[in-house]
Structures are given as C-alpha cells and as structure tokens.
C-alpha positions as a Markdown table, in Angstrom:
| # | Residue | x | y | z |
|---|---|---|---|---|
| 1 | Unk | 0.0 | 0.0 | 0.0 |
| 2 | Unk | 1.4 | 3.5 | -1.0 |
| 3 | Unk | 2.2 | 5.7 | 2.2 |
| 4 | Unk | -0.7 | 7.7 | 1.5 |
| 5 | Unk | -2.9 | 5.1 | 1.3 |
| 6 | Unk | -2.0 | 3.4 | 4.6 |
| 7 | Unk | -1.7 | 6.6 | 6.4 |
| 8 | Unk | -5.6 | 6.5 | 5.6 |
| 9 | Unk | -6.3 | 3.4 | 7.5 |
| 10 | Unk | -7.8 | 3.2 | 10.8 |
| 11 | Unk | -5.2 | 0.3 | 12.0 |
| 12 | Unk | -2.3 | -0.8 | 9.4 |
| 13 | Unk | 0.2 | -3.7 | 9.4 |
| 14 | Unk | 3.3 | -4.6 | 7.4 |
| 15 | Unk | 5.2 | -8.3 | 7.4 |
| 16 | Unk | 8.2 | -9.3 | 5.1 |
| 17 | Unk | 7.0 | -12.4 | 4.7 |
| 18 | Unk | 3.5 | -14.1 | 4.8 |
| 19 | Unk | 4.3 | -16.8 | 6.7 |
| 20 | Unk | 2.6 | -15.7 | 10.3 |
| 21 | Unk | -1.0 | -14.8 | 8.5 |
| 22 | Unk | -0.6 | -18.2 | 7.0 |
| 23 | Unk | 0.2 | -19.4 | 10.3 |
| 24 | Unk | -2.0 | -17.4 | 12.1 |
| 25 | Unk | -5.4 | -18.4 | 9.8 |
| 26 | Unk | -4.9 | -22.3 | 10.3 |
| 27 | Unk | -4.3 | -22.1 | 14.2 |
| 28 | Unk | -8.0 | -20.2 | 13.9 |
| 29 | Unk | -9.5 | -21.8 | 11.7 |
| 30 | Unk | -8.8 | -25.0 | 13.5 |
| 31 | Unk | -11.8 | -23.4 | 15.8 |
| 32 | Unk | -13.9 | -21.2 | 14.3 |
| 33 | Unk | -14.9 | -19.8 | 11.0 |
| 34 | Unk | -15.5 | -16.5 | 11.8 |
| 35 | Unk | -12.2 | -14.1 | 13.6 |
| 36 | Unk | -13.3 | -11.4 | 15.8 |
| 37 | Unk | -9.4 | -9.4 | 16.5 |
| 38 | Unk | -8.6 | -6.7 | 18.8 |
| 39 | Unk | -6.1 | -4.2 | 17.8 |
| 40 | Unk | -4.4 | -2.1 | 20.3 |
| 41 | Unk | -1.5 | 0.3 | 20.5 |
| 42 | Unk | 1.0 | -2.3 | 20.8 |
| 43 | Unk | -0.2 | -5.8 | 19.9 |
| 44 | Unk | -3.1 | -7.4 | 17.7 |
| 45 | Unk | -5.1 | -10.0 | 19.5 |
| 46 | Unk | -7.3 | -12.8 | 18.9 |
| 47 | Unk | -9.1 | -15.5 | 21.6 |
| 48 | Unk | -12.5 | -17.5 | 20.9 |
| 49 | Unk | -14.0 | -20.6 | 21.9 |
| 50 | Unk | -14.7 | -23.5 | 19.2 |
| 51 | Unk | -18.8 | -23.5 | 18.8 |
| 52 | Unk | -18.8 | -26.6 | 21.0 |
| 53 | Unk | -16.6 | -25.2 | 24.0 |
| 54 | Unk | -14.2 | -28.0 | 23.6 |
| 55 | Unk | -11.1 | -25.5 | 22.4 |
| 56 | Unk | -10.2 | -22.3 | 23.2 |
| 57 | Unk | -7.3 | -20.4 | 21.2 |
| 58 | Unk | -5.4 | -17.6 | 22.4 |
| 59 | Unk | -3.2 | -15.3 | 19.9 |
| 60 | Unk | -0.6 | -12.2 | 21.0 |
| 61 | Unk | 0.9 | -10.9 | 17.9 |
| 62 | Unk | 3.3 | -7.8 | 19.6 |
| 63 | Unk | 3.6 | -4.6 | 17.4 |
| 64 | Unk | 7.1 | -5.5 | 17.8 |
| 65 | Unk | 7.3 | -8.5 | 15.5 |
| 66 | Unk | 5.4 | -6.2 | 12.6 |
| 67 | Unk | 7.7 | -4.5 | 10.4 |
| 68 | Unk | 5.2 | -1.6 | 10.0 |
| 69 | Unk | 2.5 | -1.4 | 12.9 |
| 70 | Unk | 0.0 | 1.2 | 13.0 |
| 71 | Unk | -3.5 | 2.0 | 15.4 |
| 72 | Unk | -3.8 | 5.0 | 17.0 |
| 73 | Unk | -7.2 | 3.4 | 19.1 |
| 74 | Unk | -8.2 | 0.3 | 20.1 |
| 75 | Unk | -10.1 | -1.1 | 17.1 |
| 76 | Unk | -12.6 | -5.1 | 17.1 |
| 77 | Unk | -12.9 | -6.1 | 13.6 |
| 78 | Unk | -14.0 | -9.8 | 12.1 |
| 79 | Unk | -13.9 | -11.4 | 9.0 |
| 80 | Unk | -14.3 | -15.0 | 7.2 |
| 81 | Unk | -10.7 | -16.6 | 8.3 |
| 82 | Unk | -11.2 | -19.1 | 5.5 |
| 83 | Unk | -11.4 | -16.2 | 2.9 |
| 84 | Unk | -9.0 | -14.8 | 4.3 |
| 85 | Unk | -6.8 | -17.6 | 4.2 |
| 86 | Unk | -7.6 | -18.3 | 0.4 |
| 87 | Unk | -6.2 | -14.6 | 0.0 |
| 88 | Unk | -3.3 | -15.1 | 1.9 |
| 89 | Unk | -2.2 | -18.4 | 0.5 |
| 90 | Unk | -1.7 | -17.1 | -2.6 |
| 91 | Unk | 1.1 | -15.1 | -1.8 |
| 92 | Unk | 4.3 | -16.6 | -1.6 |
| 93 | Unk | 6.5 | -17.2 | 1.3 |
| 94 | Unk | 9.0 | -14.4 | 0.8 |
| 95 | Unk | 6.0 | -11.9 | -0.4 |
| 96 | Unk | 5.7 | -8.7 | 2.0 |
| 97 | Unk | 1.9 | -8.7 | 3.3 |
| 98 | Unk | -0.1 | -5.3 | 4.3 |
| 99 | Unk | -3.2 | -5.4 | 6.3 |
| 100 | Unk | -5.5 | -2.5 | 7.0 |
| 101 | Unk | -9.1 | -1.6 | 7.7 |
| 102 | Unk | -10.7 | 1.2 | 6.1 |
| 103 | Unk | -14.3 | 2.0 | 6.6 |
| 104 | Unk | -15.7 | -1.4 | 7.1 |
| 105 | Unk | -13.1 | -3.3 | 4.5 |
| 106 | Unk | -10.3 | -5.5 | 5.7 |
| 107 | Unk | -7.6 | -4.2 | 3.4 |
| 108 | Unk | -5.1 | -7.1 | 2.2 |
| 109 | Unk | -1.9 | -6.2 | -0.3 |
| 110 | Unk | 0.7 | -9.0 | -1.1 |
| 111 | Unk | 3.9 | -7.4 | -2.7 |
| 112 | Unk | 6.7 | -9.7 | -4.8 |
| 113 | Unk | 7.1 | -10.2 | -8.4 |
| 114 | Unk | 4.1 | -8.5 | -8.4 |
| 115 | Unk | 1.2 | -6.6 | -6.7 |
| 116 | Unk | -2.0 | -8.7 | -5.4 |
| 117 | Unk | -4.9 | -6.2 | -4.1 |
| 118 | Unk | -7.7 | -7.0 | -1.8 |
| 119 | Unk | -10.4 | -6.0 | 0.1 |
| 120 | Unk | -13.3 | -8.4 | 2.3 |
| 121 | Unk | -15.8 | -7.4 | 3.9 |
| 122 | Unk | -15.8 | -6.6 | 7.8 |
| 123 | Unk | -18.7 | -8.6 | 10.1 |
| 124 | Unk | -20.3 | -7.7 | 12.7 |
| 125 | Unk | -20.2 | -9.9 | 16.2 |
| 126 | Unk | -23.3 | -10.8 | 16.7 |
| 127 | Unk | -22.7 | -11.3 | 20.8 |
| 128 | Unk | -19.3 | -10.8 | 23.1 |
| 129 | Unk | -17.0 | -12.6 | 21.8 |
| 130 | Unk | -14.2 | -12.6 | 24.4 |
| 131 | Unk | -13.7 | -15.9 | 26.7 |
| 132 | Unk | -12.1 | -15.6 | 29.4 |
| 133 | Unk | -8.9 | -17.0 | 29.8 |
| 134 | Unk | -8.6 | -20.4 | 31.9 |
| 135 | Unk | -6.8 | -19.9 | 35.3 |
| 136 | Unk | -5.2 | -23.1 | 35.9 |
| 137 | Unk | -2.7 | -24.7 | 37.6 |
| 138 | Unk | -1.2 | -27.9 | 36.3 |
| 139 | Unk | 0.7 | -30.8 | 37.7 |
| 140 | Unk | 2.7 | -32.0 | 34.6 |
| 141 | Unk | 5.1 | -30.0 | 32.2 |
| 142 | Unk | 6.6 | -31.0 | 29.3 |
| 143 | Unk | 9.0 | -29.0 | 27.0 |
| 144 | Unk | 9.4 | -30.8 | 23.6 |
| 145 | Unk | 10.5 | -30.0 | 19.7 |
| 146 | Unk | 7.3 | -28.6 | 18.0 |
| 147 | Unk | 8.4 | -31.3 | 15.2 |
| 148 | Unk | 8.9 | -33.9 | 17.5 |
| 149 | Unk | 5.5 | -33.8 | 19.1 |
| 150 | Unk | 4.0 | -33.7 | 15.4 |
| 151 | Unk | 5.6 | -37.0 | 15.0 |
| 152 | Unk | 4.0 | -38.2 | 18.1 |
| 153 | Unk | 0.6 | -37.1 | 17.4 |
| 154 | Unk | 1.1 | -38.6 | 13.9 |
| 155 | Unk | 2.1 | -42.0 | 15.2 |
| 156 | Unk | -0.6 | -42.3 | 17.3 |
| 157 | Unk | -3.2 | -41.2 | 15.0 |
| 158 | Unk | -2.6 | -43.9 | 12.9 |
| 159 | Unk | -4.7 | -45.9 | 15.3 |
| 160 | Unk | -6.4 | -43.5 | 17.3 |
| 161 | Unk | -8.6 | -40.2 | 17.7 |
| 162 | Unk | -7.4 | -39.6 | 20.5 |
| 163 | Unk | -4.5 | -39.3 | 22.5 |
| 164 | Unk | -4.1 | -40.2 | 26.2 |
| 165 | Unk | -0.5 | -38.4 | 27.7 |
| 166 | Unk | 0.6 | -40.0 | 31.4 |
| 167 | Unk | 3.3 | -38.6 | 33.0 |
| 168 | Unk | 5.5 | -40.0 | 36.1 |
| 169 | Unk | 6.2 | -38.2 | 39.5 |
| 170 | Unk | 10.0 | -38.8 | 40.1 |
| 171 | Unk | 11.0 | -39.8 | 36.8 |
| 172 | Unk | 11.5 | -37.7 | 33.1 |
| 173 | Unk | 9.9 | -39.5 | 31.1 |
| 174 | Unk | 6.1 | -38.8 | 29.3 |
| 175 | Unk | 3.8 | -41.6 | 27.5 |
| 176 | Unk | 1.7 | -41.1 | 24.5 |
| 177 | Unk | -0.9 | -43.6 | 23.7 |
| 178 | Unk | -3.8 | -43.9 | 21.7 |
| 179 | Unk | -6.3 | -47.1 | 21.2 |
| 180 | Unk | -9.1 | -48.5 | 18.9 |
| 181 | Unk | -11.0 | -51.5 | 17.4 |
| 182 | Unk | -8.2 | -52.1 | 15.4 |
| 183 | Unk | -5.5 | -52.1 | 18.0 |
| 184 | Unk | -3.8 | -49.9 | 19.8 |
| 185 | Unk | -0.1 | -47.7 | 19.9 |
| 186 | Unk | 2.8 | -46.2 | 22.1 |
| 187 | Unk | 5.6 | -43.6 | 22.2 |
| 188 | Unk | 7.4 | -43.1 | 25.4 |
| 189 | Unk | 10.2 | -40.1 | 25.2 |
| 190 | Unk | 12.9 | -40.4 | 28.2 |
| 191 | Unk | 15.8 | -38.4 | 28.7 |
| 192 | Unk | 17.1 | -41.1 | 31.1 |
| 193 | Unk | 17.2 | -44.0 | 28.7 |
| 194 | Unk | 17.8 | -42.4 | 25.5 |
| 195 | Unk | 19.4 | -46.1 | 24.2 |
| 196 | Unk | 16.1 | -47.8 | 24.7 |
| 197 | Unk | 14.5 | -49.1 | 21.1 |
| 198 | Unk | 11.2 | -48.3 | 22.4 |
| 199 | Unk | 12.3 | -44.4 | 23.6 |
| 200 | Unk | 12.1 | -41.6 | 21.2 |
| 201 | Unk | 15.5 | -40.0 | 21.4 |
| 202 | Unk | 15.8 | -38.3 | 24.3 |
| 203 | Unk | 16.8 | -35.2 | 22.8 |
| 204 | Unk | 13.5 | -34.6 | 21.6 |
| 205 | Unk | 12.4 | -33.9 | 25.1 |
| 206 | Unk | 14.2 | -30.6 | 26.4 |
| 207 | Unk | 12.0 | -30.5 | 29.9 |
| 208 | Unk | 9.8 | -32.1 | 31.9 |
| 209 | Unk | 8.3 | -31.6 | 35.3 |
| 210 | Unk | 6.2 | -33.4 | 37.4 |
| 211 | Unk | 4.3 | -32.7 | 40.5 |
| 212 | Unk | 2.3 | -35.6 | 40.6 |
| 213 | Unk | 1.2 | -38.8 | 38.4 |
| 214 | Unk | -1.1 | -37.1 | 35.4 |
| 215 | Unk | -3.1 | -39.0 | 33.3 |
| 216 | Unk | -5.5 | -37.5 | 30.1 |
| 217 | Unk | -6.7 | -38.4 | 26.7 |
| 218 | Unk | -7.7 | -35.4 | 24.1 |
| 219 | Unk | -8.7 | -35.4 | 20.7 |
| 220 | Unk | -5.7 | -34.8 | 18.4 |
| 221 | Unk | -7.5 | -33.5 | 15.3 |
| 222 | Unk | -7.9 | -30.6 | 17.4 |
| 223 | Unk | -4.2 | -30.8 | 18.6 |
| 224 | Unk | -3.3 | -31.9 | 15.0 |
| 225 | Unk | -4.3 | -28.8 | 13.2 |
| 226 | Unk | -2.7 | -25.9 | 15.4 |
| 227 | Unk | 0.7 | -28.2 | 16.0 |
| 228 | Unk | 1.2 | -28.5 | 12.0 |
| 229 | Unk | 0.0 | -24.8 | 11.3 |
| 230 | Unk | 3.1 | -23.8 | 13.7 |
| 231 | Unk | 5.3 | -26.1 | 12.5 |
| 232 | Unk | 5.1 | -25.4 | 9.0 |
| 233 | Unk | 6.9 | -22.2 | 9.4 |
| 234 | Unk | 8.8 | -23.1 | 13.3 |
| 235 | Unk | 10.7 | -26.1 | 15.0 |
| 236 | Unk | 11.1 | -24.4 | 18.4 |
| 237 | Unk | 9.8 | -26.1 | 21.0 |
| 238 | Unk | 6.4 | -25.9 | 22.3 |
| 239 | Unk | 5.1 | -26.3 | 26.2 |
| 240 | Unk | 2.8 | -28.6 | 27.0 |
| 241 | Unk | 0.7 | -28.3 | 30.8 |
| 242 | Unk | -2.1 | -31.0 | 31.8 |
| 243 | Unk | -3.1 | -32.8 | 35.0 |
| 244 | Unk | -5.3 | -36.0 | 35.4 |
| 245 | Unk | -8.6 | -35.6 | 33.7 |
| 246 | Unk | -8.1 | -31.9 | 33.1 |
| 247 | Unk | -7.8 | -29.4 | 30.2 |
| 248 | Unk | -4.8 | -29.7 | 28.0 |
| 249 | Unk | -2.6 | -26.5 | 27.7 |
| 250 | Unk | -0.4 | -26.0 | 24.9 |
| 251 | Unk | 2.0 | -22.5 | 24.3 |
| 252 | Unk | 4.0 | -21.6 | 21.3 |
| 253 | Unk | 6.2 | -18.7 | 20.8 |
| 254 | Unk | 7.2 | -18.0 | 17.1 |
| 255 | Unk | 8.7 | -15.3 | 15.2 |
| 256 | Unk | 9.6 | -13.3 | 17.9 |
| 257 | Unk | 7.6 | -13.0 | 20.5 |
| 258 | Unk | 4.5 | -14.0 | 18.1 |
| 259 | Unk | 2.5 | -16.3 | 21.0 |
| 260 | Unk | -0.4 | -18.8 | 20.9 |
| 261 | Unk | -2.0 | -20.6 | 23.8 |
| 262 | Unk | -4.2 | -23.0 | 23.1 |
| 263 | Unk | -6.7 | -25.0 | 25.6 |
| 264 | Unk | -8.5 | -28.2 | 24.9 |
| 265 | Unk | -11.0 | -29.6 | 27.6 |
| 266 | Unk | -10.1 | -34.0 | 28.4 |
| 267 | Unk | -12.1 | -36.8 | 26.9 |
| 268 | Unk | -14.8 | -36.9 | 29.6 |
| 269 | Unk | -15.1 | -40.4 | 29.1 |
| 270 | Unk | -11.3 | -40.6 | 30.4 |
C-alpha cells in the first residue's frame, strides 16, 4: 500500500514475509470460521471458543514483531478466516503482506514479483466474543521440539482419535498412547534412557516436570491442526501443561515474540 494510502487506514500492518498470517489463519480456523481481533497500540489480539466449547485459542501478535504497525485506538474487527486464508495463501513465502481496515473493509496487499490487491468485507459480532482466559494450575510440564511432538501425534493417529498423555512423579519421562478396534499404539520419550529401542530420542524432550502422576486423553485432530500450522513455518519447541482428567494446555512462541495458547478440555469419558 502507498504511504498515502496506509496513512488513511484506521489500523495498518506490514510483514516481510507471509508466513505468520498463514500461520496465524490455520491455528483459527482449527476453531472457528468467523475471527473477531482486537487491535491495540501495541499488539493485535485474537481468543474465541470453538462452537462446542471444547477448544479455546489464544493469539498475542506484539507490534514489535510487525515491520510496519500502526493504530492509534483500540479497534474489534471480524472477518471470514477461511477467505482470508484463500487470499493469503496465494502469496508466496517471501511476499511482504499489508493489512488494514478502512471503513468497514479488511484491506489485504501482497507485494513480490508482483502486486496482489484486496479488500473483504468486515462482520459484525453478533454477541461478546471474548472468553475468558482459563486460570489453571497444572501438575505436569513437558517442553518438547514442536516437530517432535507432530511425529507423536502422527504416530498415534494412525490408530487413534485420541491421545491419552501419562506422566510419572519422580521420573523424566512422558507416555503417548492412543487405542481402537483395530488395536492400539505407544511412544514413550525419556531423557534417562535415550538407548532404549522403544524411547524416542531423548533429545527430543528438552524438559519435563512433574508434581504428581497425570493421566488425560484429548482429541488430536484438534491438537493436530494448530501443531502443523506452527510447525510449518517453526521447529522451536512448544510447552505442553495437563493434569489428570483436566484441560490440556499447549504454548508456542514464534517469530519473535509472536504467542499462541491453546486449551483443549479432556475426553470426559477418560
């Protein structure tokens, strides 16, 4: 967007790359199909609930990690994330992206070998769309490789839905199992017994604490979706936080200080 153009947008943003809207569309859309942001003088937010209250998605994208970032007042705008996402996707990896709003447009420019222009139409909420946070404290910790736990989810899959993850006081090691009709699968990652043939490599697993003996299953096509948006573009590691029949908590932190939390209630049948 020319200078004169963005200086006539209510809220304007500028990334050398596309790769965090990419990012940032399928960790929502993993949820919801509508994305209701708040824009503030220093960051760009986004949290919401899935429709069924099983998930809850938390993004804070610092103005600090924008190469251009611009909003003089706080601003709540939504849009279609899978439009969105269509727009985005066709821009390369190395394209420069612009977003703005303007009246009640979302603004979108993608700049490389050439120019793509933009615009969507804003929505209106048609209720509060801000979930509260989850204040909770968990007994199990587990800092892994954001690829690593991919694999994991991607081993178990292959037999399951779900995904039960035990933990072990006094010992550093984590179990990932899944089970169906047609059998059932194990991973066990251990930094103490990283010779084992049935241990993933214990590299993979860069911390773990336990308070106490924890025990959950989740669904991983939830889990599934935000762990390969993020990975796509990241292979730092990730933090994962549950206890015994309790929500799963996992936290990412890419591109900066770009950061995603992201909630999943257990398998009440667990």
């Amino acid at each position: 967007m020319s200078k004169y153009i963005a200086e006539e947008l209510q809220f304007h943003t500028l990334t050398k790359t596309s790769n965090p809207w990419k990012t940032v569309s399928s960790i929502i859309m993993a949820i919801v199909d509508e994305a209701y942001f708040e824009a503030g003088s220093n960051a760009l937010s986004f949290r919401s609930m899935d429709p069924s209250h099983i998930a809850l998605v938390d993004v804070i994208w610092p103005d600090s990690d924008f190469e251009e970032y611009k909003c003089h007042s706080t601003i709540k705008f939504g849009f279609r994330i899978s439009e969105f996402a269509r727009i985005v996707k066709r821009s390369n990896s190395n394209d420069s992206i612009e977003v703005g709003i303007k009246d009640n447009s979302l603004c979108i420019r993608s700049t490389g070998s050439y120019t793509r222009s933009y615009k969507m139409n804003l929505i209106e909420s048609s209720g509060s769309n801000t979930s509260p946070l989850p204040q909770l404290s968990f007994d199990s910790k587990i800092v892994i490789s954001i690829s690593a736990f991919d694999k994991i989810l991607s081993d178990i899959q292959v037999i399951s839905d779900n995904i039960t993850i035990e933990t072990f006081a006094g010992l550093t090691a984590a179990r990932f199992s899944g089970s169906s009709d047609n059998g059932n699968a194990m991973v066990r990652i251990d930094n103490d017994h990283n010779n084992r043939s049935d241990c993933l490599a214990g590299n993979v697993l860069k911390q773990i604490t336990v308070n106490e003996n924890s025990k959950s299953s989740y669904n991983t096509d939830y889990i599934s979706k935000i762990v390969k948006a993020i990975s796509s573009i990241s292979d730092d590691n990730m933090t994962l936080e549950f206890s015994s029949k309790k929500p799963l908590r996992l936290e990412f932190v890419m591109q900066g200080s770009l950061k995603t939390q992201f909630f999943l209630a257990p398998r009440v049948d667990n």
